[in-house]
C-alpha positions in Angstrom: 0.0 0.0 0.0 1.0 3.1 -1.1 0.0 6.6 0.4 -1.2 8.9 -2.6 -2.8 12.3 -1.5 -5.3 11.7 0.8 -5.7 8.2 -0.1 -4.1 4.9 0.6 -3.7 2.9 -2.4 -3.2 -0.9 -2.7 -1.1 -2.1 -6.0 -1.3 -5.1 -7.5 1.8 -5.0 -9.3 5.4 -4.5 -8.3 8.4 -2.5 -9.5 12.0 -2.0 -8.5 13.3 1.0 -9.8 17.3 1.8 -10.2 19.8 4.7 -10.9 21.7 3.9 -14.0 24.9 5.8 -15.0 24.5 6.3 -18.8 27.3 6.7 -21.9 27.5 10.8 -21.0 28.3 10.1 -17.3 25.0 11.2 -16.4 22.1 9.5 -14.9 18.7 7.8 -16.1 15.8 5.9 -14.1 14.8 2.2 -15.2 12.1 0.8 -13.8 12.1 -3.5 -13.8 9.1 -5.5 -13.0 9.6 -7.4 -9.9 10.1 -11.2 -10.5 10.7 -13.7 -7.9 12.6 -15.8 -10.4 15.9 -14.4 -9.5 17.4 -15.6 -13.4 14.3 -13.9 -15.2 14.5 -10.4 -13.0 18.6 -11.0 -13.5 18.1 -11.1 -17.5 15.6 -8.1 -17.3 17.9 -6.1 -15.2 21.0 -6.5 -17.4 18.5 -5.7 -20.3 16.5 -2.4 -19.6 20.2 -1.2 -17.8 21.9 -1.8 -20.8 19.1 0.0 -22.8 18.8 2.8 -20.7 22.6 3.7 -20.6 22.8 3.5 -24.0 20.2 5.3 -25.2 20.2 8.2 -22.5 16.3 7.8 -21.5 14.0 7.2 -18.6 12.2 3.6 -18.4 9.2 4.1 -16.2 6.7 1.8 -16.0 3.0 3.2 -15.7 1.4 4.8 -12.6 0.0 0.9 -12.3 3.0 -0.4 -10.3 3.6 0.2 -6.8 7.9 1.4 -7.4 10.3 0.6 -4.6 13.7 2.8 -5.5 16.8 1.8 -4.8 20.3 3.6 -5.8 24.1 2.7 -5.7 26.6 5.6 -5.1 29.3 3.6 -5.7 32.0 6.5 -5.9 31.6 6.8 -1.9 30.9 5.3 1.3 27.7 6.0 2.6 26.6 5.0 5.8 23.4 6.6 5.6 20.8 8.7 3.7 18.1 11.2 4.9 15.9 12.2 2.6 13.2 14.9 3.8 9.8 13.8 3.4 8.1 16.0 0.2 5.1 14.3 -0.4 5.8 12.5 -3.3 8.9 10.3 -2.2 6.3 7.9 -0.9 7.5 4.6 -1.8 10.0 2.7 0.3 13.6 3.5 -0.8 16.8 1.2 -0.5 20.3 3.1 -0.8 23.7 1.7 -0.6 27.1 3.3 -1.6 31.0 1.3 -2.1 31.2 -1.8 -0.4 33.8 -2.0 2.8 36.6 -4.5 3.1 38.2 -5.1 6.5 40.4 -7.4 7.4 38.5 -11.0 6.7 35.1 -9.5 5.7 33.6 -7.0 3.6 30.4 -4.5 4.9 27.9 -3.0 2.3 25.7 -0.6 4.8 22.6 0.4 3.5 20.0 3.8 4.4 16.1 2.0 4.3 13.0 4.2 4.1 9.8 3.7 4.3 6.5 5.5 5.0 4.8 4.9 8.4 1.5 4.1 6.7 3.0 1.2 4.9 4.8 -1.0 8.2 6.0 -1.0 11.1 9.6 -0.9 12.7 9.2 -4.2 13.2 8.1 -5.2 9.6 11.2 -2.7 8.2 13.3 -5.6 10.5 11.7 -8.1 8.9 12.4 -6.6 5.4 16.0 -5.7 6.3 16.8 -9.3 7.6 15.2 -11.4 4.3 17.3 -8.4 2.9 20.8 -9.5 4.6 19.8 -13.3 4.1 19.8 -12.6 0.2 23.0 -11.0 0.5 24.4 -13.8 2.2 23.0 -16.4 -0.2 24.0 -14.0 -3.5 27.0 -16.5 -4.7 24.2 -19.2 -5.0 22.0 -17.1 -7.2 24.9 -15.7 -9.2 25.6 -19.3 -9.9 29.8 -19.2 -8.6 31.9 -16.6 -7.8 33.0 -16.4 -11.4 29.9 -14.8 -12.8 
């Protein structure tokens, strides 16, 4: 559910949306469908990516699709992100900047927002821990580590 003036709106459809850098060096917005098949929202993600920082243009999907954003500053370490609330940065918002590598592990800390009306504290844990157990598991979706 998404808040959307005065109302709250349920979606049936889901969208991540990501930050691509594009050939000029500047940036573009590419919305993917959400898949659960980790290989088919892989394929999709290297696709519209590809597409988008080649050809220099937003891919939104329609108003249809509840969008979760999520960005990679990878040029800096971040260790988190405020972003004042404006009334149209409703959806939830993932964030994450250079990975950290310390002496037998790396860190990847991430900034998570989300709008009161949409969970709890308790539900953002939730989210954040599935989060961390994906990250964990990622060399067994990649297929390897040389992918």
């Amino acid at each position: 559910m998404l808040p959307v003036g005065n109302e709250l709106i349920q979606y049936d459809a889901l969208a991540i949306n990501t930050i691509v850098k594009n050939r000029k060096g500047e940036i573009n917005s590419c919305d993917l469908l959400f898949s659960e098949d980790f290989e088919t929202f892989k394929q999709e993600y290297l696709t519209y990516t590809t597409q988008v920082s080649q050809s220099c243009t937003d891919r939104d999907l329609s108003a249809d699709y509840m969008v979760i954003g999520t960005s990679a500053i990878t040029e800096t370490e971040l260790d988190t992100v405020i972003n004042i609330y404006t009334g149209f940065f409703n959806n939830p918002f993932v964030i994450w900047g250079r990975y950290r590598k310390k002496l037998f592990h790396y860190s990847l800390p991430v900034s998570f927002q989300f709008h009161h009306t949409q969970m709890d504290g308790a539900q953002a844990g939730i989210f954040l821990e599935n989060l961390q157990n994906s990250i964990n598991h990622c060399d067994s979706f990649l297929g390897g580590e040389n992918e």
